[in-house]
C-alpha positions in Angstrom: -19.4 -10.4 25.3 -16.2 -9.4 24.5 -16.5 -9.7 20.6 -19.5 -8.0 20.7 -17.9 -5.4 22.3 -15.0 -5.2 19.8 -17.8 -5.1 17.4 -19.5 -1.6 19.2 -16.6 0.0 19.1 -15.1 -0.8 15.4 -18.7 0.0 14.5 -18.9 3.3 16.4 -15.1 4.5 15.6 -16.1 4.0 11.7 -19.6 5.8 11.8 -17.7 8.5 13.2 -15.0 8.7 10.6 -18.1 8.5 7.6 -19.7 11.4 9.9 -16.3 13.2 9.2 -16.5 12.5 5.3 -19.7 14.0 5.2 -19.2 17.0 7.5 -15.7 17.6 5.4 -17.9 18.5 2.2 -20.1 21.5 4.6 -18.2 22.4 7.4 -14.8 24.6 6.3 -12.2 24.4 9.4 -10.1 27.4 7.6 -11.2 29.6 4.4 -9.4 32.1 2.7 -11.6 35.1 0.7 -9.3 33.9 -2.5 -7.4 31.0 -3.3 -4.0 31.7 -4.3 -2.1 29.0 -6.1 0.7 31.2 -7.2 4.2 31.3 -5.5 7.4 32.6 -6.4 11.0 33.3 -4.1 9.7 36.9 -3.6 6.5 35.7 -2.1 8.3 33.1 0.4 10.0 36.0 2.1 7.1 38.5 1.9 4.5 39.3 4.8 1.8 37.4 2.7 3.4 34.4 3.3 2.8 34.8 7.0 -0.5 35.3 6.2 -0.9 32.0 4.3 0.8 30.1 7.3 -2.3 31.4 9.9 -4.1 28.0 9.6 -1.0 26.3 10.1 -0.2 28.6 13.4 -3.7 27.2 14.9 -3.5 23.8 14.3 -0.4 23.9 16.0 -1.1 25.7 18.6 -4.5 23.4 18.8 -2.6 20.6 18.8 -0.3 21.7 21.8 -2.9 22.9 23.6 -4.6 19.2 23.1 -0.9 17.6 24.3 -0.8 19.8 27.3 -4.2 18.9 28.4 -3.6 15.6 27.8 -0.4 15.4 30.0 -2.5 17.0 32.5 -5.3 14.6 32.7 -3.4 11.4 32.8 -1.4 12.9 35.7 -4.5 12.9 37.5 -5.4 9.8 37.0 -2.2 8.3 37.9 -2.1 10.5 41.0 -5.6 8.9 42.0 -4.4 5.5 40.8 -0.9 4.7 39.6 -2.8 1.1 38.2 -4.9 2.9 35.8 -1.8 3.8 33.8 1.2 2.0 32.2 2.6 5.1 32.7 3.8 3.9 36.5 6.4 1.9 34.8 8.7 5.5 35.2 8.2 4.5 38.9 10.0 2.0 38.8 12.7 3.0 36.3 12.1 0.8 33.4 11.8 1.9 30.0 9.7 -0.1 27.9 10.9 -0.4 24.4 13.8 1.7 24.9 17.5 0.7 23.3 19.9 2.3 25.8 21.5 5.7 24.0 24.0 4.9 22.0 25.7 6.5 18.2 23.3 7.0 15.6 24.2 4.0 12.9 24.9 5.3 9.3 21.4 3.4 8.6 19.4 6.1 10.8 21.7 9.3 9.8 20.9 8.1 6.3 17.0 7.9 6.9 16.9 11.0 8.5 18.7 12.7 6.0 16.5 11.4 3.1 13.4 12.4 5.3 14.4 15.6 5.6 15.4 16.6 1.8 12.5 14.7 0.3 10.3 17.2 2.7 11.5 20.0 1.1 11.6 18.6 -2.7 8.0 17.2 -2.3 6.9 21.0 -0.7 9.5 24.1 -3.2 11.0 21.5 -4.9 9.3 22.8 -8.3 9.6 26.3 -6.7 13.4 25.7 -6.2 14.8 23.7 -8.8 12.3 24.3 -11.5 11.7 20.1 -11.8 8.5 19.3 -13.1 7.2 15.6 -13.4 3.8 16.0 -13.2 3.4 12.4 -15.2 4.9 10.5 -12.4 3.5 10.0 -9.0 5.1 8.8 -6.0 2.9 7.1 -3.5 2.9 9.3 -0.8 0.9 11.6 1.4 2.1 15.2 -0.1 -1.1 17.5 -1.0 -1.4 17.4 -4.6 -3.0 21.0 -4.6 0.4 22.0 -4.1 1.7 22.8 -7.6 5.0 23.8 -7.0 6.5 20.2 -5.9 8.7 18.1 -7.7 6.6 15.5 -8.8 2.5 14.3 -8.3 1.7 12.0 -5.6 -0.4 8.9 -5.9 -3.0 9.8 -3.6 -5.0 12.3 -5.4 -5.6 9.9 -8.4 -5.9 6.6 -6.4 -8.7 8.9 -4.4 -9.7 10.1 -7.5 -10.0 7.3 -9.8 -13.1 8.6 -11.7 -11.0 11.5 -12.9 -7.9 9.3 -13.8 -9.6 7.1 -16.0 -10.8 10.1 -18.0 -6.9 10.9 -18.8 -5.7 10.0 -21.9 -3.9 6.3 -21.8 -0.5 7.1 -21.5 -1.0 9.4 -19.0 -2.9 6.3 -17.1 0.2 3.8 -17.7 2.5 6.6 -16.7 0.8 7.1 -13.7 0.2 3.2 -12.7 4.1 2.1 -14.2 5.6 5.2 -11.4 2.8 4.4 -8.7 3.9 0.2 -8.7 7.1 0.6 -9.9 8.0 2.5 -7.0 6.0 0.2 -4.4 8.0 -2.8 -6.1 11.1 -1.4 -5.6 11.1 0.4 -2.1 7.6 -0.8 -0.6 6.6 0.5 2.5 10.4 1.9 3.1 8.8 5.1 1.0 6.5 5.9 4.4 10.0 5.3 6.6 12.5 7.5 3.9 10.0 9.7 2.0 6.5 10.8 2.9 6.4 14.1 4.7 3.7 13.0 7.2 6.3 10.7 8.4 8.9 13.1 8.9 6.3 15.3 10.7 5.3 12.2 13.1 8.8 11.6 13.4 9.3 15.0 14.7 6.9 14.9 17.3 8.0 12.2 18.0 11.3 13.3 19.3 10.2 16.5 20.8 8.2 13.9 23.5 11.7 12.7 24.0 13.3 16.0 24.7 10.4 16.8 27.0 10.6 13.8 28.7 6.9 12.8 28.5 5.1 9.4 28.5 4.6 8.0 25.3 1.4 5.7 25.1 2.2 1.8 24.7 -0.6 -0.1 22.5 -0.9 -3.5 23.1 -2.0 -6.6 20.3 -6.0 -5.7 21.0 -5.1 -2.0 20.3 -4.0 -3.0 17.4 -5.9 -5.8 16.4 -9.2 -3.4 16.9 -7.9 -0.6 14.4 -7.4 -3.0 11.4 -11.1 -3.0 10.6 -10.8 0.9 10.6 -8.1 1.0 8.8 -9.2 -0.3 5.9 -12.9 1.4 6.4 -10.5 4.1 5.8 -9.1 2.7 2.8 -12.6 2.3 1.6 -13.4 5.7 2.5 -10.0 6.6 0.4 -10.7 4.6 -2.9 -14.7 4.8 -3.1 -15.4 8.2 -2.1 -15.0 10.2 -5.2 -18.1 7.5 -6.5 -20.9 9.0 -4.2 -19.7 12.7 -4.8 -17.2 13.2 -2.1 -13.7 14.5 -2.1 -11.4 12.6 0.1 -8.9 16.0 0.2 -11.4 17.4 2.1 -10.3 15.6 5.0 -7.1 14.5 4.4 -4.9 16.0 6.8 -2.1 16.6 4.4 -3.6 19.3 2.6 -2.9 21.0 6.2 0.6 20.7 5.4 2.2 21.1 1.8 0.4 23.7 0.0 0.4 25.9 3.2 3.8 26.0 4.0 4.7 26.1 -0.3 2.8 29.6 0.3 -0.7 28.1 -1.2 -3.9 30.0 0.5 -6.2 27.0 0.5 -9.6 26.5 2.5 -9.3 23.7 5.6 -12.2 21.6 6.1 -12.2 18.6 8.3 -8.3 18.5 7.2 -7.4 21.0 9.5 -9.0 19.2 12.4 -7.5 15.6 11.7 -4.3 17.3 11.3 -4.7 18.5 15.0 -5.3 14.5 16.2 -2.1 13.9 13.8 0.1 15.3 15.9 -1.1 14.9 19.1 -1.3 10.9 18.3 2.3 11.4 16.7 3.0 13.0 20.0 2.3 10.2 22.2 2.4 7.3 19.7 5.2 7.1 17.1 3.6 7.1 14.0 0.4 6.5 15.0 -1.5 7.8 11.9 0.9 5.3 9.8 -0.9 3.0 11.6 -4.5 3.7 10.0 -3.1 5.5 6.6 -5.4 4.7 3.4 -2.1 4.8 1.3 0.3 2.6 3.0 -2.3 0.1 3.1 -2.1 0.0 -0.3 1.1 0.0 -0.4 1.3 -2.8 2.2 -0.5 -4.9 -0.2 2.7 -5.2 -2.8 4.9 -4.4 0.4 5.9 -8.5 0.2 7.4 -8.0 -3.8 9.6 -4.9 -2.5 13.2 -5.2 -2.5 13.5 -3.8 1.0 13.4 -6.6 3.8 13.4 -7.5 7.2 15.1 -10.8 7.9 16.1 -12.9 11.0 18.6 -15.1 12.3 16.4 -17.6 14.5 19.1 -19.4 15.8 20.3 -15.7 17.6 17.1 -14.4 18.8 16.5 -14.7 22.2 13.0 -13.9 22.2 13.7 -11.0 24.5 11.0 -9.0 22.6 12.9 -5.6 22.5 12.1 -5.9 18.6 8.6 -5.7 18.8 8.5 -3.4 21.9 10.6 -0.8 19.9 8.4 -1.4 16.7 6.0 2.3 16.2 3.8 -0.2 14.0 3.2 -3.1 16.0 4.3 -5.9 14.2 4.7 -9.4 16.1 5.8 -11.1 13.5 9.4 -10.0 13.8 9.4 -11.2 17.6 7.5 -14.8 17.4 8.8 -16.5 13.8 11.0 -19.3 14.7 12.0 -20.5 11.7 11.3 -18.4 8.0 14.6 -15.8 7.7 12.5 -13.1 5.9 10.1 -11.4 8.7 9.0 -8.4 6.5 5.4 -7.2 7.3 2.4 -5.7 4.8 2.6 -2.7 8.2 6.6 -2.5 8.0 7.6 1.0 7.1 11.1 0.1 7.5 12.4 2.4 10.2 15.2 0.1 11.3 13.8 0.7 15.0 14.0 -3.5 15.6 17.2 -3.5 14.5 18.4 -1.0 16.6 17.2 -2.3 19.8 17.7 -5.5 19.4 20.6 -6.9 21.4 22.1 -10.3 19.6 25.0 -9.9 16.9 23.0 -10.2 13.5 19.7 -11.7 14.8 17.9 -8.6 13.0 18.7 -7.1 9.9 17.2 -4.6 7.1 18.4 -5.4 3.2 18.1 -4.1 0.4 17.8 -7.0 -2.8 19.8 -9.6 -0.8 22.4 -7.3 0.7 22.7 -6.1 4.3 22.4 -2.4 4.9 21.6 -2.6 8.6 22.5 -5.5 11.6 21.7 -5.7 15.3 25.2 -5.6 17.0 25.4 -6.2 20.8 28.5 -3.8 21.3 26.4 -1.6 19.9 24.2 -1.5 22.1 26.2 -2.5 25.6 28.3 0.9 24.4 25.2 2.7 25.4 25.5 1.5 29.1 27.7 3.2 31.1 29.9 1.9 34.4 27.9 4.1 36.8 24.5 3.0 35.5 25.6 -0.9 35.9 26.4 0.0 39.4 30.3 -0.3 38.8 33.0 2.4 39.2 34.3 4.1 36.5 38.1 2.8 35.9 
């Protein structure tokens, strides 16, 4: 009974995402009377650049309208029946995947900083600096109608493969040398240190924790039941442009980039995923990451990369605050007992597991054979202080 349930509801989740496809080719969420794919300096600082941001302004304020309501609900229902929610465990004062505060490590500063300028390089870098390298693609989720960033990304062609094999050849072996090369060399660290949609995730992220709101904790069927949608997705990604459809017309990026670049561009069912975006990156850390068409294919040369995730068996306590802290899910790091090298197709390399984990070098992120990141235990004791462990201050 309960496959066949499982079965229902992967079957019902993915007729509804085809539904979407085909309701992204009719139904436009946002049009503009003229598209305008021309930007300049003057134009960022003009009032028409406000009025290119409009479709922007409602899908945020969709979306916090969405998180509000949300909050609002599941309030109820733990006010009815504090069992119906894992939500109860701020009852009781434990925080579930949740390193005590301590000093950001140079790792994280570093992420965050590389996050942030690859944002703004993949969005005016063209605009800014003039850089144009339309022959190489990175593989990341930044809208390629945007024509004023630094470089292509992969998505539009891997989405679009009828129209890149009509390219001449070295514009094919440009594209597919960048697109791996890349992949080979960072893996999935390019969703953790470059894509824009993570940074955007990442930001809602945080604003949860400033608000002080419930996050939502998936557990192994959660996750276990989106794997066949995710790569329905992928299918969706790759094999759509074969029956006539156009993947960017529901792919929520193209809610992001060429808006905020000063683009007008028509929203179809973009506009509405890109509302579900951030509520679920509002409640789950990088939960679209979880179900994205690209890092899936990225995941699949993920285990070739030179960024790792190894282990130190002999330290690990099995305390699972690795794979409670992980935004993607991934057991793996928390039950191997004996390979070093725990690195995961899903691992976006965050350096979350690191982080929280409490054992002196059990956990650690490298880059071709050399540490750049290690657990430390006075790391994270420092973020306890006397008062909290029920001692005085001396």
């Amino acid at each position: 009974m309960k496959s066949r349930k499982k079965i229902i509801i992967t079957s019902a989740v993915c007729i509804g995402i085809a539904a979407l496809a085909y309701f992204a080719w009719l139904f436009p969420f946002y049009e503009f009377s003229v598209n305008d794919y021309e930007t300049s300096i003057e134009k960022l600082m003009s009032e028409d650049y406000l009025k290119t941001l409009v479709p922007l302004f409602i899908i945020i304020a969709l979306s916090a309208a969405g998180i509000i309501l949300a909050v609002f609900v599941r309030k109820q229902l733990v006010r009815t029946d504090s069992h119906r929610s894992e939500f109860a465990y701020a009852r009781t004062g434990r925080a579930i995947g949740k390193a005590p505060e301590q000093k950001p490590a140079l790792f994280m500063v570093v992420r965050w900083i590389a996050m942030i300028v690859f944002f703004f390089m993949l969005i005016w870098g063209g605009l800014i600096f003039g850089l144009k390298m339309s022959s190489v693609s990175i593989p990341v989720l930044s809208c390629p109608w945007n024509t004023e960033q630094m470089t292509e990304s992969s998505c539009y062609y891997i989405s679009h493969l009828n129209e890149l094999f009509e390219l001449p050849i070295q514009n094919i072996l440009i594209f597919f040398g960048s697109t791996i090369g890349f992949t080979l060399l960072l893996g999935r660290a390019i969703c953790g240190f470059i894509c824009p949609m993570g940074l955007i995730q990442d930001i809602m992220d945080k604003i949860r924790q400033k608000t002080k709101t419930e996050g939502i904790k998936m557990n192994d069927k959660m996750y276990e039941a989106l794997t066949p949608v995710k790569w329905f997705i992928l299918l969706i990604f790759v094999g759509l442009c074969f029956i006539g459809g156009n993947f960017c017309n529901f792919c929520p990026a193209v809610a992001v980039s060429p808006i905020l670049a000063g683009m007008s561009t028509s929203l179809y069912v973009s506009g509405f995923l890109m509302v579900l975006v951030l509520m679920g990156g509002f409640f789950k850390r990088r939960a679209f990451c979880t179900i994205c068409p690209l890092g899936t294919v990225m995941g699949m040369l993920h285990k070739y990369s030179l960024f790792r995730i190894k282990k130190d068996c002999q330290s690990c306590t099995e305390c699972g605050a690795c794979y409670e802290a992980c935004p993607m899910g991934i057991k793996i790091i928390y039950t191997e007992r004996e390979k070093a090298d725990v690195t995961h197709a899903n691992c976006i390399m965050c350096g979350e597991c690191v982080r929280c984990c409490p054992e002196d070098k059990a956990l650690s992120v490298t880059f071709a054979g050399k540490s750049l990141y290690k657990s430390s235990r006075k790391k994270i004791m420092s973020g306890y202080e006397p008062e909290k462990c029920g001692r005085d201050k001396k």
